[in-house]
Every structure is written in structure tokens, then in C-alpha cells.
MARBA-3410 file (N, C-alpha, C, O; in Angstrom, 1 decimal):
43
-6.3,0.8,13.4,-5.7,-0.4,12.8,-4.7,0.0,11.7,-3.5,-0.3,11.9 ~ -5.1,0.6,10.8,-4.5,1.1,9.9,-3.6,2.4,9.8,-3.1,2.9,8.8 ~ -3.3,3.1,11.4,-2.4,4.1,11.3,-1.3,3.3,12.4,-0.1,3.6,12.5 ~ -1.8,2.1,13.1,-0.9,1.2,13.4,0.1,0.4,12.4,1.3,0.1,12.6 ~ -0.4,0.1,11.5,0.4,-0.6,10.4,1.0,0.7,9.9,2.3,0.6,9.7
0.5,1.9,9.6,1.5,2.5,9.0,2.8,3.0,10.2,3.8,3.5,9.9 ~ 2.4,2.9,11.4,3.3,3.5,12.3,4.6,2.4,12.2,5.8,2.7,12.3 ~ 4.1,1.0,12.0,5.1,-0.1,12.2,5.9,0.1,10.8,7.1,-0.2,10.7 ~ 5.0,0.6,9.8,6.3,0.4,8.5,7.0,1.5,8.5,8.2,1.3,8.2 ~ 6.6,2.7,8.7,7.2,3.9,9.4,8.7,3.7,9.8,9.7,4.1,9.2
8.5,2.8,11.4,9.2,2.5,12.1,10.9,1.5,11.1,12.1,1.4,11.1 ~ 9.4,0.9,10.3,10.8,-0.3,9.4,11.0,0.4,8.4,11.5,-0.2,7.4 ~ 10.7,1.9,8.4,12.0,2.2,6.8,12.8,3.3,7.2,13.6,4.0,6.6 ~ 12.4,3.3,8.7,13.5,4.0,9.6,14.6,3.3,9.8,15.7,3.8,9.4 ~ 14.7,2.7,10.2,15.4,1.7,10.9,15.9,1.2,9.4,17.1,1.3,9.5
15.6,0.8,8.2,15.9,1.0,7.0,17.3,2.1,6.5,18.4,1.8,6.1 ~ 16.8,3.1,6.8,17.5,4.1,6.4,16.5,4.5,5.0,16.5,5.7,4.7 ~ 16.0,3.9,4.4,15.4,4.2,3.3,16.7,4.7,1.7,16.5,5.4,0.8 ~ 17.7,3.9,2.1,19.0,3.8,1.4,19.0,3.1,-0.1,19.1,3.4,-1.3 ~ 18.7,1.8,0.8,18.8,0.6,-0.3,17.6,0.2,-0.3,17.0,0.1,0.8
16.9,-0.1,-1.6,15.7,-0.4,-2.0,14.7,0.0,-1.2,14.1,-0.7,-0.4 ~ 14.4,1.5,-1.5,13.8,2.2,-1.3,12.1,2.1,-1.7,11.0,2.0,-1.0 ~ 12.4,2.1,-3.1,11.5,1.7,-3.7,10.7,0.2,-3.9,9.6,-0.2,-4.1 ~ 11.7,-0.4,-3.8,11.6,-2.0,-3.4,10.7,-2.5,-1.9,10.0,-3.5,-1.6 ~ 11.0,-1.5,-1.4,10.2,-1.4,0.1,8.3,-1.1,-0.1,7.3,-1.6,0.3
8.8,-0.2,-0.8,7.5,1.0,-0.7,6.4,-0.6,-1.7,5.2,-1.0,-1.4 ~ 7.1,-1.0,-2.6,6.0,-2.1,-3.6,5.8,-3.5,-2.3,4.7,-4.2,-2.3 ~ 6.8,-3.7,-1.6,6.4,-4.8,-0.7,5.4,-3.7,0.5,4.7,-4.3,1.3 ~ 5.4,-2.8,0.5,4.4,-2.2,1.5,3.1,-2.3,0.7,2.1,-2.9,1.2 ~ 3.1,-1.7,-0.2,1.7,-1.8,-0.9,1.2,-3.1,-1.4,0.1,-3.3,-1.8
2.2,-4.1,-1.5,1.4,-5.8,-1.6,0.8,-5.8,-0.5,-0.4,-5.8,-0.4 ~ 1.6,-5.9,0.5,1.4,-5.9,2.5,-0.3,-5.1,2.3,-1.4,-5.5,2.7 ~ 0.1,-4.1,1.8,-1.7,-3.6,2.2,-2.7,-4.4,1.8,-3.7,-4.7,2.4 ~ -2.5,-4.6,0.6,-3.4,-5.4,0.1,-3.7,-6.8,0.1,-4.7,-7.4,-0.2 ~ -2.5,-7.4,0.6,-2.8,-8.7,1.2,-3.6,-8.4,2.3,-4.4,-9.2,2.6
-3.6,-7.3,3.2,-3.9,-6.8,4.6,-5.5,-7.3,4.5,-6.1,-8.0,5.4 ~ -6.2,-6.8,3.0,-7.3,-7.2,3.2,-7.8,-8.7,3.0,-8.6,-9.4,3.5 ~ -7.1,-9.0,2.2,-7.5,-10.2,2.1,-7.1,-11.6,2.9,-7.8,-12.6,2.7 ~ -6.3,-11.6,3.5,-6.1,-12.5,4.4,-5.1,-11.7,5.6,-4.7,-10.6,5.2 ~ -4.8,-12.1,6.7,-4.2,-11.8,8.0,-3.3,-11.9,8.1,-3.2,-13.0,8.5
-2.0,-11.2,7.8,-0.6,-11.4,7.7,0.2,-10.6,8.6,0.3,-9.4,8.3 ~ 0.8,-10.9,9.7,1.6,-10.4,10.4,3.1,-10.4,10.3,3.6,-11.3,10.9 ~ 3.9,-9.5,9.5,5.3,-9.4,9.6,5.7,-8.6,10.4,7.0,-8.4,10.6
END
């Protein structure tokens, strides 16, 4: 479950470029986990 979510954000900071808001990414990824547990959120 959890090396699928990281494969999908993977995928989206590829496709990112990891250029622009780099970091801005990485803090919406780590909300994303943590919402992960607490309720069911598919982006």
C-alpha cells in the first residue's frame, strides 16, 4: 500500500520536474501521508 503511494508521488515529482516548488511538494506529500491515516484520500 504504502510503496504504491510512494511509487505514484514518485511518478508526480517526475513528471514535476522537481523544478518549481520543490519543497512545496515534498510538505503537500507529507500532509498527504498523514491525512493517509486518518481518513481516505485519493489524489
Amino acid at each position: 500500500m504504502e510503496s504504491l503511494f510512494n511509487k505514484r508521488l514518485l511518478e508526480a515529482q517526475k513528471q514535476l520536474g522537481l523544478t518549481k516548488g520543490s519543497s512545496q511538494e515534498l510538505i503537500k506529500s507529507i500532509k498527504a501521508k498523514s491525512e493517509r491515516f486518518t481518513k481516505p484520500t485519493v489524489h
